[in-house]
C-alpha positions as CSV (number, residue, x, y, z in Angstrom):
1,X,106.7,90.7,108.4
2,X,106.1,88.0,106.0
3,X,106.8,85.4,108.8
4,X,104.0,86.6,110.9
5,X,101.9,87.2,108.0
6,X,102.0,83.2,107.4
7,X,101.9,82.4,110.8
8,X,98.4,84.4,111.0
9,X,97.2,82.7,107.8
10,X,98.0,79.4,109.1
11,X,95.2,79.9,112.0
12,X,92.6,81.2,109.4
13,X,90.1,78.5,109.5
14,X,86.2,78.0,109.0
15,X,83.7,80.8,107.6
16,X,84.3,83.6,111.0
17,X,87.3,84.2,113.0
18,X,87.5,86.1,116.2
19,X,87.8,89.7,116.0
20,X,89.9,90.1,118.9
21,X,92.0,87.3,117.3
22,X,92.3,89.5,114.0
23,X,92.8,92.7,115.6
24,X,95.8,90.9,117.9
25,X,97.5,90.1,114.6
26,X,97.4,93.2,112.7
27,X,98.9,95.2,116.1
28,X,101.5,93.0,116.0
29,X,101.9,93.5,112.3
30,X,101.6,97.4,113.1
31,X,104.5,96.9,115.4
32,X,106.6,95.3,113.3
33,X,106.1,97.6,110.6
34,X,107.7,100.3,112.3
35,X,109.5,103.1,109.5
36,X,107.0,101.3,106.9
37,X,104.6,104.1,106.4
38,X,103.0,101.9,103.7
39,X,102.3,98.9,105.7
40,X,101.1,101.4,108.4
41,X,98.3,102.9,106.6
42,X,97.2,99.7,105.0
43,X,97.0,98.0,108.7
44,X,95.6,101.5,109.9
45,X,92.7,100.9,107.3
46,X,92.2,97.4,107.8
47,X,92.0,98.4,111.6
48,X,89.3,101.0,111.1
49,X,87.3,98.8,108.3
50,X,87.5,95.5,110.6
51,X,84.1,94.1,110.1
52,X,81.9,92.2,112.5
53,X,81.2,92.9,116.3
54,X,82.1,90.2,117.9
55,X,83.6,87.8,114.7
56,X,85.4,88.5,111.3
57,X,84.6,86.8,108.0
58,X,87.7,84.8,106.8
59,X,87.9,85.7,103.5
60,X,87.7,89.6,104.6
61,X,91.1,88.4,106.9
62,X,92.7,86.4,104.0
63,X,92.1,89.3,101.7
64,X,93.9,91.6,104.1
65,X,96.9,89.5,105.0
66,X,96.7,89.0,101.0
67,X,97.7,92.4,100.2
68,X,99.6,93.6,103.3
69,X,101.6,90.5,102.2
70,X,102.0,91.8,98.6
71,X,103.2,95.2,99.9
72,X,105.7,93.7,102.7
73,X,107.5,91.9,99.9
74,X,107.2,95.0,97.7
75,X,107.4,97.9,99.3
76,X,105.6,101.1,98.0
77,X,108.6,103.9,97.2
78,X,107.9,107.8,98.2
79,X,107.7,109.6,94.5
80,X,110.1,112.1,94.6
């Protein structure tokens, strides 16, 4: 996951980006995050939160690969 994660951050560029562009690479994040049921809710989220009709801010996108990249390296353990 944090491949793709840094392969999405390296095509962030400028103040928008387009939404279908942003919502291509969290579904492919979604897919790779299969048995992750942190990283699933956190890309559900982003998913349903995705700003913008047509375009995405960038720092809204940087923000989200941010923290899903935070979570991929450290994954959130079921309390017991």
């Amino acid at each position: 996951m944090e491949t793709i994660i840094q392969m999405l951050r390296d095509t962030v560029d400028g103040a928008v980006c387009s939404r279908s562009r942003v919502m291509d690479g969290l579904l492919d994040l979604r897919l790779e995050a299969d048995g992750r049921p942190d990283m699933l809710d956190l890309l559900d989220t982003a998913l349903a939160e995705m700003p913008g009709a047509n375009t995405v801010p960038t720092d809204w996108w940087r923000e989200r690969l941010d923290i899903l990249e935070l979570v991929a390296i450290n994954p959130v353990e079921p309390v017991a």
